[in-house]
C-alpha positions in Angstrom: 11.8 0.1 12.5 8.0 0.9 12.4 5.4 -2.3 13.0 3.2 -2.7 10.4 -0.3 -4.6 10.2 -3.0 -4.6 7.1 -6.5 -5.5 7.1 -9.3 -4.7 4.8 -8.5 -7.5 2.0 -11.1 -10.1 1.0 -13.0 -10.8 -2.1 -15.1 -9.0 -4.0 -16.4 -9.4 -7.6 -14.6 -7.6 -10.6 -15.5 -3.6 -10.9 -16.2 -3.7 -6.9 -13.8 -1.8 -4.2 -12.4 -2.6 -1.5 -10.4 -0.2 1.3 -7.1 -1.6 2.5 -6.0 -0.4 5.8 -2.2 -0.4 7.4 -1.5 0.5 10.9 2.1 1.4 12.2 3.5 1.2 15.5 6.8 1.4 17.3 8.6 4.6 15.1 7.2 8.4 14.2 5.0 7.5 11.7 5.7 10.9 9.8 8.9 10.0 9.1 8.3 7.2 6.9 7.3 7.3 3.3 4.5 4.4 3.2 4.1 2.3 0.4 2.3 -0.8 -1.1 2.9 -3.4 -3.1 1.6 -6.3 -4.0 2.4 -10.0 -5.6 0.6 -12.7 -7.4 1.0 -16.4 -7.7 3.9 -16.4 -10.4 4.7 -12.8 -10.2 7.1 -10.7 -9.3 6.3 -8.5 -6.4 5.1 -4.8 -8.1 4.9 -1.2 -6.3 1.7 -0.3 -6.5 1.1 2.9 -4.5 3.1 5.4 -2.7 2.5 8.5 -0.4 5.5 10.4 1.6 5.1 12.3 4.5 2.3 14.9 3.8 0.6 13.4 1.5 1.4 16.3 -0.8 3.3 13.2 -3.4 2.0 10.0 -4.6 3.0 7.5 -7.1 1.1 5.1 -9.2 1.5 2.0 -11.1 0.3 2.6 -14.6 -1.9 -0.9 -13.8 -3.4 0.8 -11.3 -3.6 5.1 -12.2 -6.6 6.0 -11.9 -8.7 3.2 -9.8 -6.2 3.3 -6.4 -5.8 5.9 -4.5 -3.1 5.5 -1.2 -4.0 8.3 1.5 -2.4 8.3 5.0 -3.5 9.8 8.5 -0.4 10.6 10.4 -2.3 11.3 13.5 -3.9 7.7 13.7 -0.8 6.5 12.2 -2.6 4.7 9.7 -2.1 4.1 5.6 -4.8 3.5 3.3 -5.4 2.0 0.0 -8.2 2.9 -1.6 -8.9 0.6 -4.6 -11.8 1.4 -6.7 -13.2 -0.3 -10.4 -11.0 -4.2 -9.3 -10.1 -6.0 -11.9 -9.4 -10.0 -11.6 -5.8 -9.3 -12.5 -5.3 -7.1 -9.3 -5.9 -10.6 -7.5 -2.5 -10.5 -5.3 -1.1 -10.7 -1.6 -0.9 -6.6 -1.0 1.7 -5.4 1.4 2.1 -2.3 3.4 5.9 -1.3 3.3 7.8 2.0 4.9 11.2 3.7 4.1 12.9 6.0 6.6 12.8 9.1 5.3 13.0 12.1 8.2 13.7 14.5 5.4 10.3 14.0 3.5 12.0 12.3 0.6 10.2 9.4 -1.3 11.2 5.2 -2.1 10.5 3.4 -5.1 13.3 0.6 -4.7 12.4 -2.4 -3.2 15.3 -2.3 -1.1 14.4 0.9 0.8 11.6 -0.1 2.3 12.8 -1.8 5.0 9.2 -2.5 7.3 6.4 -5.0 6.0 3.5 -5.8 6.9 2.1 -9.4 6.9 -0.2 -9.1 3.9 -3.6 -9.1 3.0 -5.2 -11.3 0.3 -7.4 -9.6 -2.5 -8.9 -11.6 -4.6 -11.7 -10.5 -7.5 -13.5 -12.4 -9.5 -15.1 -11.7 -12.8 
């Protein structure tokens, strides 16, 4: 499995952005399809964002289409999420996730992603 770690959450006021960051270790980064989610107090967990192996296919939450935008560098082996216009109900705990996919497929089921990362609290206020 790949080792993942996020940074980049914090707080910020309601229409601000804020750049969340994962970085992998341990597996070939390229053959994961990278994803994020994210939870809030009460919630259940929701798949925000996802990018496979190229970059060539995303996928968006309607809550968040247009305002997020998940990139990935596979030479720094490194996901991004790019979240623009915040709202105060994207306040959550966002999690970086990958699913093995060597053949450049893509995951939206919880239960293939199969690496998480720690977490990172965003919180916006309005």
């Amino acid at each position: 499995q790949v080792q993942l770690v996020e940074s980049g959450g914090g707080m910020v006021q309601a229409g601000g952005s804020l750049r969340l960051s994962c970085a992998a270790s341990g597996r070939t980064f390229g053959n994961y399809y990278m994803g994020w989610f994210r939870q809030a107090p009460g919630k259940e967990q929701e798949f925000v964002a996802g990018i496979n192996w190229s970059g060539g296919s995303t996928y968006y939450a309607d809550s968040v289409k247009g305002r997020f935008t998940i990139s990935r560098d596979n030479a720094k082996n490194t996901a991004h999420l790019q979240m623009n216009s915040l709202k105060p109900e994207d306040t959550a705990v966002y999690y970086c996730s990958a699913c093995y996919r060597p053949n450049g497929g893509s995951c939206r089921a919880r239960g293939d992603f199969t690496s998480w990362g720690q977490g990172t609290q965003v919180t916006v206020s309005s």
